[in-house]
C-alpha positions as CSV (number, residue, x, y, z in Angstrom):
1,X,-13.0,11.7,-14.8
2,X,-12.6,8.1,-15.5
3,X,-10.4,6.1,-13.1
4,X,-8.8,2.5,-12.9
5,X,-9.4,1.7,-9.1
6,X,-8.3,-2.0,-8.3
7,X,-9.3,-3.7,-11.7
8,X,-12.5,-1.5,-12.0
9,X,-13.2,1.3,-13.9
10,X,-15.2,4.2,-11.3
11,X,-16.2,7.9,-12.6
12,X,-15.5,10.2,-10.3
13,X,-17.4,13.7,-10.4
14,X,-14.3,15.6,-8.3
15,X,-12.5,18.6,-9.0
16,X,-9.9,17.6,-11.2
17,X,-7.3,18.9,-8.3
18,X,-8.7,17.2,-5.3
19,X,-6.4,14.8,-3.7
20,X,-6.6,11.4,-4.6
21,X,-6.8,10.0,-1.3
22,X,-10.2,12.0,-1.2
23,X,-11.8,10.7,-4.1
24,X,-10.8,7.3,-2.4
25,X,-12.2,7.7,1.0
26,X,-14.7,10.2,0.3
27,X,-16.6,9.3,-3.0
28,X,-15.8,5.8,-3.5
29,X,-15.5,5.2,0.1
30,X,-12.4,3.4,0.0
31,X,-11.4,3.9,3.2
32,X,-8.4,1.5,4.0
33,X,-6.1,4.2,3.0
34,X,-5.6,6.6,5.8
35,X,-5.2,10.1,6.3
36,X,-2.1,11.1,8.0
37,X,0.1,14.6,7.3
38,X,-1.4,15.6,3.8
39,X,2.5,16.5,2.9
40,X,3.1,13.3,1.6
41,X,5.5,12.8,4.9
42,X,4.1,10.2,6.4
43,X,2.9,7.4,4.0
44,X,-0.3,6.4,5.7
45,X,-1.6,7.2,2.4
46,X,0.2,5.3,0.2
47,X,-1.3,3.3,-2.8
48,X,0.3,2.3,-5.9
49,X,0.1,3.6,-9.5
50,X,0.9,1.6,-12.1
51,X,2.8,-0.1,-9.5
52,X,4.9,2.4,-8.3
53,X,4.0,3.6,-4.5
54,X,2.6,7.0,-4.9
55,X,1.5,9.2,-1.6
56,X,-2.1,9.8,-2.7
57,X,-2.7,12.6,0.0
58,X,-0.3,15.0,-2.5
59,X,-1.2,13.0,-5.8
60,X,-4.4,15.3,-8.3
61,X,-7.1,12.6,-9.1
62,X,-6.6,13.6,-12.5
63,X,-3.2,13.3,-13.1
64,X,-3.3,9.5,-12.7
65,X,-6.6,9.4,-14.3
66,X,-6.6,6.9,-16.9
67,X,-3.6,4.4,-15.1
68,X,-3.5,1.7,-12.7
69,X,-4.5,2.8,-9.2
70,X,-4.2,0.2,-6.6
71,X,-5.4,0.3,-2.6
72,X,-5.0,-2.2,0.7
73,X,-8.2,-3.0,-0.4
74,X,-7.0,-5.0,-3.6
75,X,-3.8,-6.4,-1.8
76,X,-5.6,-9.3,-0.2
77,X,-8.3,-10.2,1.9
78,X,-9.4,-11.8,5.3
79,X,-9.8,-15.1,3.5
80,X,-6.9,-15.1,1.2
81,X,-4.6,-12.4,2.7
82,X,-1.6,-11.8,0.8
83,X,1.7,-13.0,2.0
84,X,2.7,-9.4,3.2
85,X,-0.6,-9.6,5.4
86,X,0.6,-12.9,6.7
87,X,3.8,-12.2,7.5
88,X,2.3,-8.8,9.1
89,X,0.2,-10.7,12.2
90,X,3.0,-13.2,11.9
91,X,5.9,-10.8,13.1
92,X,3.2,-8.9,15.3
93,X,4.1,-5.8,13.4
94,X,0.8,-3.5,14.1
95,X,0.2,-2.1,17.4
96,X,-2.0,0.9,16.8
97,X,-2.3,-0.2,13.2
98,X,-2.8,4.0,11.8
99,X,-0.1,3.8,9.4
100,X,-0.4,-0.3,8.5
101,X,-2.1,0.2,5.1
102,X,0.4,2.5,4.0
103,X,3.3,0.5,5.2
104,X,1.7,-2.8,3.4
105,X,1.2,-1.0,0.3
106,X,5.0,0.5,0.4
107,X,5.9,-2.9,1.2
108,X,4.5,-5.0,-1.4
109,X,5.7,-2.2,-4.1
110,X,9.1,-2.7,-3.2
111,X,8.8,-6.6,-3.2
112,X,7.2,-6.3,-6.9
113,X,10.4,-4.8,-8.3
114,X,13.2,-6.4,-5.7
115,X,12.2,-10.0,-4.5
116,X,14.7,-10.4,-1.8
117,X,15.6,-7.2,-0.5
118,X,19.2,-6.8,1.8
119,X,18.1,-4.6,5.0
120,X,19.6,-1.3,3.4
121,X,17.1,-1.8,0.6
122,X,13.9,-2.4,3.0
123,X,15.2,0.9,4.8
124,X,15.7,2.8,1.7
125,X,12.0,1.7,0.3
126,X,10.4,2.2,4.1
127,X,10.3,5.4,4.2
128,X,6.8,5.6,5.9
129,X,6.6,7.2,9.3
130,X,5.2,4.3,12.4
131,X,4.5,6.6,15.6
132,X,5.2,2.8,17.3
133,X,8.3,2.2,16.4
134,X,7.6,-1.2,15.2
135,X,10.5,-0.8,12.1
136,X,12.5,-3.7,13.3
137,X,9.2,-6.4,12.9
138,X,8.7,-4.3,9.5
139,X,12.1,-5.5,8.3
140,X,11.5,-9.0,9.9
141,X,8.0,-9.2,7.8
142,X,9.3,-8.1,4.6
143,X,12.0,-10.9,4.8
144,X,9.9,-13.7,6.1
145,X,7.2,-12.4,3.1
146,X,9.7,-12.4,0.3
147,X,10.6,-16.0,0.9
148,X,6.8,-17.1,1.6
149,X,6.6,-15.5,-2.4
150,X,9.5,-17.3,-3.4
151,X,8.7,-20.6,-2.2
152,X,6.9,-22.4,-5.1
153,X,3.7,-23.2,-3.0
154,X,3.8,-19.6,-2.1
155,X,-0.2,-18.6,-2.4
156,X,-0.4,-15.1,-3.1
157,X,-3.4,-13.0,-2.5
158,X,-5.0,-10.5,-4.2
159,X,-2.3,-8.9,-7.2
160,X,-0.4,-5.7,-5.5
């Protein structure tokens, strides 16, 4: 099957009904986005899909064959980190960092569609699980991110 994977087109030979966070990690060796329930409770897996943030531990390889699939590993990188990223080490929001990738990924798909989120909104997107605790520096990061992308000098890394 023929999937869009962060602006590339990758064939994958997998059953059409294996998870797509195994066809990430395990054939294309995307490995950013983590493992964590495999109920889609958690979020550790999260990616997006066509932009929406999708729990890819639950989520058939084929049925999102063909659309936009996007992982941590196209937010942004080590020398142009995205302003999520930023305001991530910023607000010293990881401590064990497990369910970071997730929480970035659920982050910047809620930022796409609401710029400036209240705090009920941040809640109502967040719904990843953080073993830490660390929800109050989420919130924190989200804001001080949203106006980093709303300032007009705002450099943005890679497209979420």
């Amino acid at each position: 099957m023929q999937l869009n994977i962060n602006g590339e087109s990758r064939t994958s030979q997998a059953e059409p009904g294996m998870p797509l966070l195994w066809v990430l990690r395990d054939e294309l060796n995307l490995t950013g986005t983590k493992f964590g329930c495999g109920i889609a409770a958690c979020g550790a897996c999260t990616v997006h899909v066509d932009g929406q943030a999708v729990r890819s531990c639950v989520t058939p390889a084929s049925a999102v064959a063909h659309q936009r699939i996007r992982t941590i590993e196209y937010l942004g990188s080590p020398e142009k980190p995205h302003p999520l990223q930023a305001a991530w080490i910023a607000e010293q929001v990881p401590q064990c960092g497990y369910c970071q990738s997730g929480m970035l990924m659920a982050a910047a798909a809620l930022l796409d569609k609401t710029p400036q989120p209240s705090d009920a909104q941040i809640d109502a997107a967040m719904t990843n699980l953080c073993r830490c605790g660390t929800y109050q520096r989420v919130r924190a990061a989200i804001h001080r991110a949203a106006k980093t992308m709303q300032s007009p000098n705002a450099q943005k890394g890679g497209a979420a």
